[in-house]
N, C-alpha and C positions, 0 to 999 in steps of 0.2 A: 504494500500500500504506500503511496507519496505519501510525505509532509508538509508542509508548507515551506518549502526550502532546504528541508533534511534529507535527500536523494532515498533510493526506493530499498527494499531490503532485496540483497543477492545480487546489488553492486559491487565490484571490486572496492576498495580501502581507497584507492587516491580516487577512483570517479564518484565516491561519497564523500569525498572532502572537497571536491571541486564542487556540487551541487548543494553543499552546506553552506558555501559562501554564500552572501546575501548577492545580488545581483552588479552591483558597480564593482565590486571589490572581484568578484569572477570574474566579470570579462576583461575588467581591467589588467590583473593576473595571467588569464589565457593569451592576451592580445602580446603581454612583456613576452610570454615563452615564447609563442609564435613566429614574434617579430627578430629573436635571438636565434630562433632556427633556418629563418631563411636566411637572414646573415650566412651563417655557419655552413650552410648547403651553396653559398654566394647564387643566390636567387634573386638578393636586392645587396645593396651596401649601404655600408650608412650615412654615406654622401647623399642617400637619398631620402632621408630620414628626418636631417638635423632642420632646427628650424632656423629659417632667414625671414628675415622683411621684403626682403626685393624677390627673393621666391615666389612666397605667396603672393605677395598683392602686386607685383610687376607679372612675373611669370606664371601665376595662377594655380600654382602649384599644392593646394590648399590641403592636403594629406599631411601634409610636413606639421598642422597645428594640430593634428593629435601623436603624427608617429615619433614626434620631441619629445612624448610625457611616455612612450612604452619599449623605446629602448636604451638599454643599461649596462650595453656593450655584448660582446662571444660570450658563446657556453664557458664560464669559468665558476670558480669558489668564491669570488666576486658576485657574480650573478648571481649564486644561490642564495647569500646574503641581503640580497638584494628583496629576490623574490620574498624571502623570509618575511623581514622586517612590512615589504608593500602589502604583503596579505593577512598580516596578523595583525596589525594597526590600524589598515583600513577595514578590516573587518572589526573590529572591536568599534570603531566610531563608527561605522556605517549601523550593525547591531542597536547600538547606544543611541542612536536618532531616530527611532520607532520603525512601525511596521511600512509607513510611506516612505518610498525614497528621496521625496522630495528634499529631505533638508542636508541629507549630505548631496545628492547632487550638486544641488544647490554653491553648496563647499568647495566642488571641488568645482563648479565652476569660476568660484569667484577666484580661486587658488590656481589654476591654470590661465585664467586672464590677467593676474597680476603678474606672474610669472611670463608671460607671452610680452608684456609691453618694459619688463625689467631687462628681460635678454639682450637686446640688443647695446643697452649701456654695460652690462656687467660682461660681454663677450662670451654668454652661455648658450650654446649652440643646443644642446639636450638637456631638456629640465625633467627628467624624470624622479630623479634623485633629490631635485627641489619639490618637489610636488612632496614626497614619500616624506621628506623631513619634516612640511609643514604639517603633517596627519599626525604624524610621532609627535612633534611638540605641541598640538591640542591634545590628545590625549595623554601624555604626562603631565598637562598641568589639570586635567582634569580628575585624575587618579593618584594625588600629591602622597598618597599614602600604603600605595603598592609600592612591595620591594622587589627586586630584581637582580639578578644573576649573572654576570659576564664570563661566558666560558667555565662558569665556574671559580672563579677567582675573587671577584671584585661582585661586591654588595653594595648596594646603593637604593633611596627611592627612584619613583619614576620620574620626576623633575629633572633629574640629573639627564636620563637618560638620553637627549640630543646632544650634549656636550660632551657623553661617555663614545657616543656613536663617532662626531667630530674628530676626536681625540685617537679614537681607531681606524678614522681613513686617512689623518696624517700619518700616523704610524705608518698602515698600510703601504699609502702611496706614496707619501713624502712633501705634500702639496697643500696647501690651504683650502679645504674645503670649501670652497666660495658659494657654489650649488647651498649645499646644507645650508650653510648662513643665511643666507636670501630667504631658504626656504622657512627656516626659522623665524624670521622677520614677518611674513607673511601669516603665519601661523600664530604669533604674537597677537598681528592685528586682531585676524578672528577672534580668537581667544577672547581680547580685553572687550570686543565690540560687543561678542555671543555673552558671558559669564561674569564679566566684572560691572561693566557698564551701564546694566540695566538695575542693578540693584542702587547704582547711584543717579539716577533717573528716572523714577518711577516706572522701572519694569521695560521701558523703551529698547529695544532691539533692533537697532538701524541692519544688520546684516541678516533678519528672518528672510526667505524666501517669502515675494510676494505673492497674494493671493493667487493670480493668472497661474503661477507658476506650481501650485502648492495642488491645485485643481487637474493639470494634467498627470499628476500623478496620483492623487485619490480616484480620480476617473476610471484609471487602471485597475489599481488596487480592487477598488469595487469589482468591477466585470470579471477580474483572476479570482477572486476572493467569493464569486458567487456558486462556481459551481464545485470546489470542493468542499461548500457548507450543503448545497441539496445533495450530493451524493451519500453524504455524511446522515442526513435525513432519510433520503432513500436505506442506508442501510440498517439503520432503528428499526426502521418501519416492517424491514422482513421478516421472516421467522426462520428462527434459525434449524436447521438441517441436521441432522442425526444418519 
């Protein structure tokens, strides 16, 4: 029998964790591996990938403003940290914002258009890794009192947690994470605008998705949500078989 997002029973283990993701954070997810395998089979490169300004809006080339946010370089140990962190954070915030998906939508599109018009002063050709930071730094500051585990080593709350991550792709790479910082900045915003803000202003939430927007997604909800409650009915209603 389906769940409502918890894939079917006599699924393999990874095609039940892939259909457990809520919906942004799955395809999001599948689009990263996808887009890393045709790299890797060189079906595309990622000269065709990264985003520009004179690309798109000269050259029309308008694929380049989502394939910016879903790749995160070759099949490596990299990548899979990668993937790691993009599906378990945005799953947990996507989760965390109810059964419509309008509000993180929403998120990430305000988190991809900031990111889209910061690229070209900060020389960041693929924002993927900025996107994934700013989802990490709302939800550690959301969860100031989860603790966490690095490799096993190092204990920390979740606050820390973007600064702990920073800290391991200098290592890593040797480079200032620029990407993350942005991303973090970005994530800031939301943060203070969604959770701080409105308790200093009478509840006021200048970055709520508006209603237009809030309505294309309850519209859905509803019609998907309709027929696994009659079958649900339908199956009360029968008698059971011996």
């Amino acid at each position: 029998m389906l769940g409502g997002g918890g894939g079917a029973i006599g699924q393999f283990p990874l095609e039940q964790w892939f259909y457990e993701m809520p919906v942004c954070t799955r395809w999001w997810t599948a689009a990263t591996v996808a887009t890393s395998l045709l790299v890797q089979c060189q079906i595309i490169t990622p000269f065709q990938l990264f985003y520009s300004f004179r690309a798109v809006f000269v050259k029309n080339q308008f694929w380049r403003l989502l394939t910016t946010f879903v790749y995160f370089g070759p099949l490596s140990l990299d990548l899979l940290f990668h993937v790691f962190f993009l599906q378990r954070y945005s799953r947990l915030l996507e989760e965390s914002s109810g059964r419509s998906p309008a509000h993180f939508s929403w998120l990430l599109l305000y988190a991809t258009s900031i990111l889209l018009c910061l690229s070209p002063m900060l020389s960041m050709p693929f924002l993927g890794s900025a996107l994934s930071s700013s989802l990490v730094y709302i939800w550690s500051r959301r969860n100031p009192e989860t603790r966490l585990s690095l490799l096993g080593l190092l204990v920390f709350t979740a606050p820390y947690l973007p600064w702990v991550l920073m800290a391991f792709s200098l290592v890593l790479h040797g480079t200032v994470p620029k990407d993350e910082i942005c991303g973090v900045i970005v994530g800031h915003v939301w943060y203070f605008f969604s959770d701080v803000y409105p308790s200093l202003h009478n509840g006021q939430r200048p970055l709520d998705p508006p209603g237009w927007w809030r309505r294309i997604f309850e519209a859905r909800t509803a019609d998907t949500g309709a027929q696994p409650i009659n079958n649900e009915i339908a199956a009360a209603a029968a008698p059971e078989v011996r």
